[in-house]
C-alpha positions as CSV (number, residue, x, y, z in Angstrom):
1,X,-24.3,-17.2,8.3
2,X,-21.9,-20.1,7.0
3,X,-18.7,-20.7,7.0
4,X,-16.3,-17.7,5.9
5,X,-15.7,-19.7,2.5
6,X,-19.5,-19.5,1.7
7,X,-19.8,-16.1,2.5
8,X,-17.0,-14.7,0.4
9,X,-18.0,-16.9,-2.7
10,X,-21.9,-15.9,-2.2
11,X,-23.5,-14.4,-5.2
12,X,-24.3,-10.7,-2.9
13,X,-20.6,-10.7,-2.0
14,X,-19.4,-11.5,-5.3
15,X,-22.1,-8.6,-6.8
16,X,-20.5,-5.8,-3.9
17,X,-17.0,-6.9,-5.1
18,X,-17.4,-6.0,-8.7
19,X,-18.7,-2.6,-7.9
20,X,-15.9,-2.3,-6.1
21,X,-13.3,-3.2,-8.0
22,X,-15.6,-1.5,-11.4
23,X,-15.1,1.8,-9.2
24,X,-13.9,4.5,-11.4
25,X,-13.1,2.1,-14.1
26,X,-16.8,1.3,-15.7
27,X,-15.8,2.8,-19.3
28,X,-12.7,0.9,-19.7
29,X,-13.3,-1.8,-22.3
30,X,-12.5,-5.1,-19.9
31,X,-14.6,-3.8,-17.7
32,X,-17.3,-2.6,-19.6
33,X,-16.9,-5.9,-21.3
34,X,-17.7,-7.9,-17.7
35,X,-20.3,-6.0,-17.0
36,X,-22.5,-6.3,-20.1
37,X,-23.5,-9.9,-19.2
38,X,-22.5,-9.4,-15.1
39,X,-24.9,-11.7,-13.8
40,X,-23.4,-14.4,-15.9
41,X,-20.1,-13.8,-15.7
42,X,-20.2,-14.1,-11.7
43,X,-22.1,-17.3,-11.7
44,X,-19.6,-18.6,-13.8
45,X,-17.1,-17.0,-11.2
46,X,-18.4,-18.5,-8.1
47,X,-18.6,-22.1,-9.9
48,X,-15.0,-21.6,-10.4
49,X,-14.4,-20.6,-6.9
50,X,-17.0,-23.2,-5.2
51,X,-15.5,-26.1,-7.5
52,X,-11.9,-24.8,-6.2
53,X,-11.2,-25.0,-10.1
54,X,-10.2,-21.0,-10.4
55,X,-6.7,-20.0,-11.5
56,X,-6.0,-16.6,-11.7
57,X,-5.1,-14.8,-15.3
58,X,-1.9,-13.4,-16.6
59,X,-1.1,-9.4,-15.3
60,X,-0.4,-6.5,-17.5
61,X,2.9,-5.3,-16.0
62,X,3.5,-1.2,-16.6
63,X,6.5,0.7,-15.3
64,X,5.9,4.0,-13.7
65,X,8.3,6.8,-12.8
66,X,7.0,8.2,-9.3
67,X,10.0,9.6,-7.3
68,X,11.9,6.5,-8.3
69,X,10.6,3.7,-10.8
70,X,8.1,0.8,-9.7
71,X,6.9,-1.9,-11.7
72,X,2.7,-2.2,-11.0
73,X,0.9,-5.2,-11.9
74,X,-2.6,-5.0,-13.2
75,X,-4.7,-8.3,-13.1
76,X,-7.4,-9.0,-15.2
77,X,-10.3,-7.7,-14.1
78,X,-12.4,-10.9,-13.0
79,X,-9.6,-11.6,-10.6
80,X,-9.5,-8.2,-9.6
81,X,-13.0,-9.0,-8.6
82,X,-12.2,-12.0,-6.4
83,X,-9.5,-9.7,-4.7
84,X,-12.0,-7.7,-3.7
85,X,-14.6,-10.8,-2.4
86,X,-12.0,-12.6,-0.5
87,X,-10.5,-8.9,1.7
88,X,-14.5,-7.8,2.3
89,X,-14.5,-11.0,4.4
90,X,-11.0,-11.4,6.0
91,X,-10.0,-8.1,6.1
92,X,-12.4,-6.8,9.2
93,X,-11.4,-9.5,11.5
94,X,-7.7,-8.4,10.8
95,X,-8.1,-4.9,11.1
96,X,-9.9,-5.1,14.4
97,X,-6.2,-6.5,15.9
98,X,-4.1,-3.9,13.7
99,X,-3.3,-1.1,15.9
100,X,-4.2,2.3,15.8
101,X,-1.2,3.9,14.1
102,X,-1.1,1.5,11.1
103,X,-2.3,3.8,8.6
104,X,-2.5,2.2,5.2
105,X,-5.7,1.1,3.3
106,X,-8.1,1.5,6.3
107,X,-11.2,3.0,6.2
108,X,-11.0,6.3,8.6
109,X,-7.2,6.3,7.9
110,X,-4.8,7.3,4.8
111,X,-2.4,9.0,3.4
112,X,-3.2,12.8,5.2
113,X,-4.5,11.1,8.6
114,X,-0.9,9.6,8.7
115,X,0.4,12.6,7.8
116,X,-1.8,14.1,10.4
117,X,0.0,12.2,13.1
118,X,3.3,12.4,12.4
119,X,3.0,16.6,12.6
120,X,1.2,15.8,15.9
121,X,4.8,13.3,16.8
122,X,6.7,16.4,15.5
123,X,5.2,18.8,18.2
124,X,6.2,16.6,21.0
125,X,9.1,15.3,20.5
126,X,12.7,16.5,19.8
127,X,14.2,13.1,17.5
128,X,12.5,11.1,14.7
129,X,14.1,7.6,13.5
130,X,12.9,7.5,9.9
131,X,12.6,3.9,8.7
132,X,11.9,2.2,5.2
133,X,11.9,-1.6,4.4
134,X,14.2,-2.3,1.3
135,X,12.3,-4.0,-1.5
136,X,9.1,-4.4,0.3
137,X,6.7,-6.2,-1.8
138,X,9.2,-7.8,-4.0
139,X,10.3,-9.0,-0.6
140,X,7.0,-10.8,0.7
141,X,7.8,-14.2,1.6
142,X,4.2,-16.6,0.7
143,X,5.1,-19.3,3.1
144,X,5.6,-16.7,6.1
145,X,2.5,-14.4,5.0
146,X,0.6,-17.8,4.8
147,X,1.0,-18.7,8.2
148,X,0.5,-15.1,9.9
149,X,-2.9,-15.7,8.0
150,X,-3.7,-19.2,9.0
151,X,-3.3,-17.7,12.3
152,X,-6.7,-16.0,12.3
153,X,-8.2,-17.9,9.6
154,X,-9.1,-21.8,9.8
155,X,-11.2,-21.6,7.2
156,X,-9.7,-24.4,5.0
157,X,-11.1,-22.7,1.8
158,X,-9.8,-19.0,2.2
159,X,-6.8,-20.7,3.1
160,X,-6.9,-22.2,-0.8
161,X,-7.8,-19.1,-2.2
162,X,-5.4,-17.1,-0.8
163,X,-2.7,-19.5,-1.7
164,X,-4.0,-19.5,-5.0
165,X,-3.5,-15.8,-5.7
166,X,-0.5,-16.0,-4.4
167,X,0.5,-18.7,-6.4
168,X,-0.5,-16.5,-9.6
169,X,1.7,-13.4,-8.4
170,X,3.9,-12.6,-11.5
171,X,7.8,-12.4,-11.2
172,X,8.7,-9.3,-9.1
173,X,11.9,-7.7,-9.2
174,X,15.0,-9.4,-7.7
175,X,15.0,-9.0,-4.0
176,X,17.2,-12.2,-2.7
177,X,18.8,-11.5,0.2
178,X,20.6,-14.4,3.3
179,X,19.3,-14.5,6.4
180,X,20.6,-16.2,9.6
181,X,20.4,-20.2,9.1
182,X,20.4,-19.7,5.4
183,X,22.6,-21.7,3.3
184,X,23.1,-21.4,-0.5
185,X,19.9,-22.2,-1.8
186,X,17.5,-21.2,0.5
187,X,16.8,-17.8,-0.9
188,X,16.2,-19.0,-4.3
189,X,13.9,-21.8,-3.2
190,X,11.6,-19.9,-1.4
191,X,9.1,-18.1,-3.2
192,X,8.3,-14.4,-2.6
193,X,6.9,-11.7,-3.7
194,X,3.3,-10.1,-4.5
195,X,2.6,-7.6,-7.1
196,X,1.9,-3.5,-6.0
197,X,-1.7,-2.9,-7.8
198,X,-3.5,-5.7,-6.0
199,X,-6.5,-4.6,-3.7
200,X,-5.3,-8.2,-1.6
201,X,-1.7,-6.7,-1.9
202,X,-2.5,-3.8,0.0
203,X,-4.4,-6.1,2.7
204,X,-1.4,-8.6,3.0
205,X,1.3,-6.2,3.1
206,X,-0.9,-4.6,6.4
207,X,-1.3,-8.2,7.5
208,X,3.0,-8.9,7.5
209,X,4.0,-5.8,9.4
210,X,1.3,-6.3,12.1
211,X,3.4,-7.8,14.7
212,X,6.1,-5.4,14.3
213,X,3.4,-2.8,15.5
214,X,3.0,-4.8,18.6
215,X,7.0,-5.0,19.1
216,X,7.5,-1.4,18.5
217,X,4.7,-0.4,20.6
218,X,4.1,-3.2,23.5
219,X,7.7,-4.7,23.4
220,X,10.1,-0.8,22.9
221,X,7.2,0.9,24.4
222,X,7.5,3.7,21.6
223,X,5.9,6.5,22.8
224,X,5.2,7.9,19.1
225,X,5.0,5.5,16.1
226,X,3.4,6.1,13.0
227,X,3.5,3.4,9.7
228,X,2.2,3.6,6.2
229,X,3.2,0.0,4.2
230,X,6.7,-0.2,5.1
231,X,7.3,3.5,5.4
232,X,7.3,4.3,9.5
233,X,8.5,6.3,12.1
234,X,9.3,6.5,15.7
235,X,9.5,9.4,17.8
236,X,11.5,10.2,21.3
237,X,13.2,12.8,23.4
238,X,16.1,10.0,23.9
239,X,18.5,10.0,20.5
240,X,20.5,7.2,21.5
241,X,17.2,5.1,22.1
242,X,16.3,5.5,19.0
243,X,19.2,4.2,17.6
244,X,18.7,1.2,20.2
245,X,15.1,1.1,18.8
246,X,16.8,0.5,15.0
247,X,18.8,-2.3,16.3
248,X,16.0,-4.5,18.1
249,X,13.9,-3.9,14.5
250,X,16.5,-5.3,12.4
251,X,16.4,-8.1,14.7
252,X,12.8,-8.3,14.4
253,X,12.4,-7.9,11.0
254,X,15.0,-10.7,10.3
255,X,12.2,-13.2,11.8
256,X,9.8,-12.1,8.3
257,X,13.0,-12.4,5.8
258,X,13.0,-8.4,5.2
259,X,15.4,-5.7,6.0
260,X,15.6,-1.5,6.7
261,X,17.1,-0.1,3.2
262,X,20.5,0.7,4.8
263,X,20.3,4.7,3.3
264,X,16.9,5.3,4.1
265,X,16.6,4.9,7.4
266,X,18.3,7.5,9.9
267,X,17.7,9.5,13.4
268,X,16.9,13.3,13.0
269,X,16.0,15.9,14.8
270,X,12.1,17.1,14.0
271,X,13.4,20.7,14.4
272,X,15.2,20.1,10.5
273,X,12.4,18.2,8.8
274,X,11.8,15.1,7.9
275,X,9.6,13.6,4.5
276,X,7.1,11.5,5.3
277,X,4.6,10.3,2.3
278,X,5.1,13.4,0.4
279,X,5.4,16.0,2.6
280,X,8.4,17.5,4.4
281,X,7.1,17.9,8.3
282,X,8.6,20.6,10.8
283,X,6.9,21.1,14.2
284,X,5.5,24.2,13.3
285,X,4.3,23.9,9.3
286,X,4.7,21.2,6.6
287,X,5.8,21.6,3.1
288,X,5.5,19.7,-0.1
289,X,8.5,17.5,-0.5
290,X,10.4,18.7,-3.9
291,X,10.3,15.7,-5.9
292,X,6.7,16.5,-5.2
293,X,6.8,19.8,-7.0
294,X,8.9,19.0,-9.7
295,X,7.1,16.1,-11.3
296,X,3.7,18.5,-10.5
297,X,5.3,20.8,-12.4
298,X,5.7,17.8,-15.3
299,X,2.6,16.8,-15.1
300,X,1.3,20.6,-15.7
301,X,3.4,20.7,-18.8
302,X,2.0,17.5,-20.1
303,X,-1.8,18.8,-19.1
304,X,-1.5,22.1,-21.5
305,X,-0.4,20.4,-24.1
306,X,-2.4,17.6,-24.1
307,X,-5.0,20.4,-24.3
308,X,-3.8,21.6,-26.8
309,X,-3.3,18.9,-29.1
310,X,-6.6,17.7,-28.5
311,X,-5.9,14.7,-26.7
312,X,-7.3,15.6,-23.4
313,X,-10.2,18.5,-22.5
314,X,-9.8,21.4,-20.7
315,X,-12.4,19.6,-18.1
316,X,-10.5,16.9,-17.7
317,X,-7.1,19.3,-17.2
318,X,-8.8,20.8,-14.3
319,X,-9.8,17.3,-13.1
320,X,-6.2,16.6,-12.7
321,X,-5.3,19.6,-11.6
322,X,-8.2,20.1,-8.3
323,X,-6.6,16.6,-7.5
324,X,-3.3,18.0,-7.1
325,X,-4.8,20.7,-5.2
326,X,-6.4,19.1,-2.9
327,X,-3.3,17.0,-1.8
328,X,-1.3,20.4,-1.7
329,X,-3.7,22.1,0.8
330,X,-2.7,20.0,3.2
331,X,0.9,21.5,3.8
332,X,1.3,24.8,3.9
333,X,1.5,26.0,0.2
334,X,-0.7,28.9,-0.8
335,X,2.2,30.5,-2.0
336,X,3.4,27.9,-4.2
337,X,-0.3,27.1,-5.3
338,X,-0.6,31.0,-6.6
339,X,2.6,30.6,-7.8
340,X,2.7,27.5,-9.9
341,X,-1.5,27.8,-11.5
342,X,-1.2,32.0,-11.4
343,X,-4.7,32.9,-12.9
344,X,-6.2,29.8,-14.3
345,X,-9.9,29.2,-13.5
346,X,-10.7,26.1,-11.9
């Protein structure tokens, strides 16, 4: 078998991780460019890796305007390809230990299973302490999410390579906050930070919140708990526990240098709705969240004319808009489906 560092750099490994990461993507031109001479390009890859020479490239930084705006970080895609060779091998033994209601990026889980749950929370119970972490990614600390991998992986070369690609993370946005035992310097000597877009990203920002599962679950003994990233929520009958159950996370959370965003994060009752991931969640039915429909809307604007100017096809139109669709079926929104596409053809 070898050690984990030989598997991950192995030629088959390396081969599965650029059809991965070439998912969807084949006609753009980097990686169409990769994969003309493929068998080449990944031997040269794996010498890199092997002779612990690799360095990763400069990212393509974008700004999008989803709900609220986020910078996203493309890497080149031969990195994009390591990313993917380094979490086929670490990321199974990690996600056997991640509990069952951590939702992100798992295979079997998502974005509608968590969903899922939550309306199954909703049905039981009467409050819902919605919770968000401010600045999450920007807020990564290296040296912290270096040792909660260290302490499943010894291998002394996965260790290098994820160092290395943390190393290579571009500037995020500002996110310096003081901590207990700080003094003045501290937060601008300690490096933090990873960029959204990064298959490993999505992995490490799973990794970091892990042991707040275990608190809220082994530790408060939350009955109903739900997280996505650093989106989550607990459930009870007790309001005032909840609001007990805030308290002991901030306290947790100040042990991995983040901290709740101080407007997002309240107790409700379920009976009112609450948005979770897009959707607005009562105990009986769930509804699109607004923001949702409005930039839909946008988007369906854009589409027709697009269409019309001839910079996009009709197929392509409907493409987009079955995507939509088949996020929207899972609230209750007939209605508003008839409503906003009327009689077109799909």
């Amino acid at each position: 078998m070898g050690t984990l560092f030989q598997r991950m750099t192995s030629f088959p490994n390396l081969l599965q991780a650029a059809r991965l990461a070439s998912r969807g993507k084949r006609l753009r031109p980097n990686v169409a460019s990769f994969a003309l001479d493929l068998e080449s390009e990944l031997h040269q890859l794996r010498h890199e890796l092997v002779s612990r020479s690799y360095r990763p490239g400069p990212y393509r930084t974008f700004l999008i305007h989803d709900k609220k705006p986020r910078y996203i970080s493309a890497a080149p895609f031969r990195d994009r390809v390591v990313h993917h060779a380094l979490c086929n091998i670490i990321e199974p033994i990690f996600d056997r230990s991640f509990l069952y209601d951590s939702y992100a990026c798992r295979k079997g889980k998502g974005t509608h299973a968590a969903v899922d749950r939550a309306s199954s929370y909703a049905r039981r119970f009467r409050y819902v302490l919605k919770c968000d972490v401010e600045k999450y990614f920007p807020s990564i600390d290296h040296a912290i999410l270096l040792d909660l991998i260290a302490e499943r992986i010894w291998d002394e070369g996965v260790l290098w390579l994820t160092r290395t690609i943390l190393e290579g993370s571009n500037p995020q946005p500002n996110a310096r906050y003081y901590f207990p035992g700080d003094d003045l310097f501290v937060p601008f000597e300690r490096r933090r930070g990873i960029p959204i877009g990064n298959q490993t990203s999505q992995f490490f920002a799973n990794v970091y919140l892990d042991k707040l599962d275990y608190c809220v679950k082994q530790t408060l003994r939350v009955p109903g708990y739900v997280r996505y990233v650093d989106d989550f929520l607990l459930f009870d009958h007790d309001k005032q526990r909840l609001h007990e159950h805030r308290a002991a996370i901030e306290e947790f959370l100040v042990q991995v240098r983040v901290r709740l965003h101080p407007r997002k994060c309240f107790v409700a009752t379920v009976a009112s709705g609450f948005t979770f991931l897009g959707y607005r969640i009562f105990p009986t039915h769930r509804r699109l969240d607004a923001d949702n429909v409005r930039r839909f809307k946008r988007r369906l604007r854009r589409y027709h004319q697009a269409v019309e100017d001839g910079r996009m096809s009709d197929s392509q139109r409907k493409d987009c808009i079955r995507s939509w669709i088949a996020h929207a079926r899972h609230a209750n929104t007939a209605r508003l489906r008839t409503h906003l596409l009327g009689d077109l053809v799909l």
